[in-house]
C-alpha positions in Angstrom: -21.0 59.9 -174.8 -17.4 60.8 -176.0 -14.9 57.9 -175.6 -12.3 58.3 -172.7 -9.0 58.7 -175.3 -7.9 56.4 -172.5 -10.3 53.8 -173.0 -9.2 50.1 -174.8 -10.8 49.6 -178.7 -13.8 46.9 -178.2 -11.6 45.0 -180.1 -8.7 45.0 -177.3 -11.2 44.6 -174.4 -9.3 41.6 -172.3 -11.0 38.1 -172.3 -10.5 38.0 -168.7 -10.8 40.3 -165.8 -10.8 40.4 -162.3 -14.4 41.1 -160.7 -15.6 42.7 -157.7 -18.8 41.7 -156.7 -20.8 44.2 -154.2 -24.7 44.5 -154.0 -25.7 47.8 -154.8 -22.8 49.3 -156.7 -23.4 49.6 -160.0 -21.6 50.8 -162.7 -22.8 51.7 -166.6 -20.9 53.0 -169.9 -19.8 56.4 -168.7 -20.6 56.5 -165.6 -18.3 57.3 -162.2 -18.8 55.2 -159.2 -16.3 56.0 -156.5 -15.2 53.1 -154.0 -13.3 53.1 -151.0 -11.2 49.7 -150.9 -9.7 48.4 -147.8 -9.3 45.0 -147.9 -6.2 42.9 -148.4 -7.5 40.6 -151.4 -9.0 44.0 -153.1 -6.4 46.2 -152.7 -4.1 43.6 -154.6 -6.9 43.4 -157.2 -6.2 47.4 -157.8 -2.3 46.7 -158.2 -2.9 44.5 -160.6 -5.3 46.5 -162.5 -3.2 49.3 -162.2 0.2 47.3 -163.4 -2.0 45.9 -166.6 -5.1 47.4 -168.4 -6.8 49.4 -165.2 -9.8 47.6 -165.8 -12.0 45.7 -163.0 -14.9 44.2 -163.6 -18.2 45.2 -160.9 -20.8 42.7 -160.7 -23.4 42.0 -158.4 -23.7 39.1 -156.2 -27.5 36.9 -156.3 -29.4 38.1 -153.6 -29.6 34.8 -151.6 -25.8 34.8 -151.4 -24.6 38.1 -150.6 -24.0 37.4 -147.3 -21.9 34.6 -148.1 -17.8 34.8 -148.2 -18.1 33.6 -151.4 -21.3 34.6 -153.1 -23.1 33.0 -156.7 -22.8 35.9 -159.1 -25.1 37.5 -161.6 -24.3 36.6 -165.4 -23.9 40.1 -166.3 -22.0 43.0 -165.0 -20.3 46.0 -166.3 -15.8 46.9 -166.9 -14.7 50.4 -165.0 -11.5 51.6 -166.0 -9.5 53.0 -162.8 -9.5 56.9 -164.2 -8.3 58.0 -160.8 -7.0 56.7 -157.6 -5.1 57.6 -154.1 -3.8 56.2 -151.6 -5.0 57.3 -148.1 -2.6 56.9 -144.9 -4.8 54.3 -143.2 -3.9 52.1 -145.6 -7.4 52.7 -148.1 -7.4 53.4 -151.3 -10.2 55.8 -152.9 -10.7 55.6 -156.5 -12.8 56.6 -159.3 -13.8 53.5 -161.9 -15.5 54.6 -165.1 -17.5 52.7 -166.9 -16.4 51.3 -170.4 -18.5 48.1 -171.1 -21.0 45.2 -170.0 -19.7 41.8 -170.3 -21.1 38.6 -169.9 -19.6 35.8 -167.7 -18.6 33.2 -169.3 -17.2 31.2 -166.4 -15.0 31.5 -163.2 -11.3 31.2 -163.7 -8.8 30.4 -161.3 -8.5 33.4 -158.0 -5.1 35.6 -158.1 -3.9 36.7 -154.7 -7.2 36.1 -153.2 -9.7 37.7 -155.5 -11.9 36.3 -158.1 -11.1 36.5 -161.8 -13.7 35.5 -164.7 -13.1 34.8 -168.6 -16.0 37.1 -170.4 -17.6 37.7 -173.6 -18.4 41.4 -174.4 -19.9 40.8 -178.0 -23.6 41.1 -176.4 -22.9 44.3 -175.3 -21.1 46.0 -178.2 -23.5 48.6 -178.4 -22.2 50.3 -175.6 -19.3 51.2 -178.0 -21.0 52.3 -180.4 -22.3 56.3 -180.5 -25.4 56.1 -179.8 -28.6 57.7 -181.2 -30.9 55.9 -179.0 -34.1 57.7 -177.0 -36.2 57.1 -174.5 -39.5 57.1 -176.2 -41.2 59.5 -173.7 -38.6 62.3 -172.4 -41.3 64.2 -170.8 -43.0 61.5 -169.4 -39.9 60.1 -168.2 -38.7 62.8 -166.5 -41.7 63.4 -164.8 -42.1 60.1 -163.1 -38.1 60.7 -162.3 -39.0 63.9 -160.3 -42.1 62.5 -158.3 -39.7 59.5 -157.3 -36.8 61.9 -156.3 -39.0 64.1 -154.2 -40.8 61.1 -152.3 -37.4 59.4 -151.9 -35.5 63.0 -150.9 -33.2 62.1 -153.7 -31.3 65.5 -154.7 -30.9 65.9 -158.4 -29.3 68.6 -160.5 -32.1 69.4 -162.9 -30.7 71.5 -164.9 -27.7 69.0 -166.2 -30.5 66.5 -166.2 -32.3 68.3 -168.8 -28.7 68.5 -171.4 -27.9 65.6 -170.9 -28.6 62.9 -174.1 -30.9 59.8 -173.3 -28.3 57.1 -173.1 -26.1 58.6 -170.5 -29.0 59.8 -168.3 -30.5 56.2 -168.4 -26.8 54.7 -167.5 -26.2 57.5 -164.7 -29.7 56.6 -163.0 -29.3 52.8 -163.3 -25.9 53.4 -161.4 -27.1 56.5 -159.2 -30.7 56.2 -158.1 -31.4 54.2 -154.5 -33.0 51.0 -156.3 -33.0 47.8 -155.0 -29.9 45.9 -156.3 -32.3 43.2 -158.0 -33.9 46.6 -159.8 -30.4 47.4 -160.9 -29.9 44.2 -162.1 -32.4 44.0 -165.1 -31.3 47.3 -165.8 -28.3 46.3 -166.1 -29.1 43.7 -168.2 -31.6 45.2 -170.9 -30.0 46.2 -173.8 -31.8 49.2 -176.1 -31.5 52.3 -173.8 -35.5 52.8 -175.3 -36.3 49.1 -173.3 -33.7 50.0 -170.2 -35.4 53.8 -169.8 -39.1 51.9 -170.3 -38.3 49.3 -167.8 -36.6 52.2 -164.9 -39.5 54.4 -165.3 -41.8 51.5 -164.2 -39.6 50.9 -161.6 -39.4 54.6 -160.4 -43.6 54.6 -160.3 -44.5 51.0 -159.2 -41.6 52.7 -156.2 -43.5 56.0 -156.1 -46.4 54.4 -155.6 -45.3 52.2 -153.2 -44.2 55.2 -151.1 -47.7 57.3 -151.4 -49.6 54.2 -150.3 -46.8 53.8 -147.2 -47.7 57.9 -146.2 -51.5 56.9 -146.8 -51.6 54.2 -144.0 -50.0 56.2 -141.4 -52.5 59.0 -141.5 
């Protein structure tokens, strides 16, 4: 993965940021994840970020609790950097973060205009700064059990770029991408050695393909 010129140093990543927490969206080193934000508290959140370091912190909620107004957080999530945004007439903003580093919560710090704000430590996860040379021990195998998910789940994937791209930054973009259940996201998110993460998501992707087959079975 090059580095975003735009991107802070590890060194100068902020010991506090404000988080977003929202099941399901994931974000990894790298990686895009667009969001529509319409709400009061979270468009004052994307000021902010936009007036400081552009950086917002996604994280997911504990399942139990993500109904709740205020939900228990995971421990770990992962910094985007606000690489694009506009504004939409309705009052919406639809932006672009990209991924620049997993953190680790270290606790919950006071709210700012209505949204929540955590202090973090990103030493765990220095390795997503560092170039990495990382594989996923079984490319072939991998990639395999990758297309037998995608075509049970009708999952469109552009094959091609798939087969450039280097094993890091496909494990990140699937973690983020693929339709897995936001607990499944979650210990991706939080396995370390892209050789452990890819190992754990291609489990995943055939305990789920399985799942499926047996599904199709019982209705014949």
């Amino acid at each position: 993965m090059t580095r975003n010129p735009f991107f802070p140093k590890f060194a100068e990543l902020p010991a506090e940021i404000p988080i977003f927490p929202l099941a399901g969206a994931v974000v990894m080193p790298g990686v895009q994840l667009p969001l529509n934000v319409f709400e009061p508290r979270y468009l004052s959140m994307v000021f902010d970020a936009l007036a400081s370091d552009h950086l917002i912190g996604m994280i997911q909620p504990t399942s139990e609790t993500m109904t709740e107004d205020v939900p228990e957080i995971h421990r770990v999530g992962c910094a985007g950097r606000v690489t694009s945004y506009s504004e939409t007439s309705d009052g919406r903003i639809v932006l672009v973060l990209t991924g620049v580093c997993r953190f680790q919560v270290v606790k919950e710090i006071s709210q700012r205009r209505g949204y929540r704000r955590v202090s973090v430590d990103w030493e765990p996860f220095a390795a997503d700064y560092r170039e990495s040379d990382s594989v996923i021990a079984d490319r072939k195998g991998f990639l395999t059990s990758l297309k037998a998910y995608c075509a049970l789940r009708g999952v469109e994937v552009p094959w091609d770029d798939v087969e450039q791209m280097a094993d890091t930054d496909l494990t990140n973009l699937l973690c983020a991408h693929l339709p897995l259940s936001p607990e499944d996201k979650q210990a991706l998110i939080e396995t370390l050695p892209t050789v452990d993460r890819a190992a754990l998501m291609r489990g995943l992707l055939d305990m789920a393909a399985a799942a499926s087959m047996e599904t199709a079975e019982h209705r014949h």
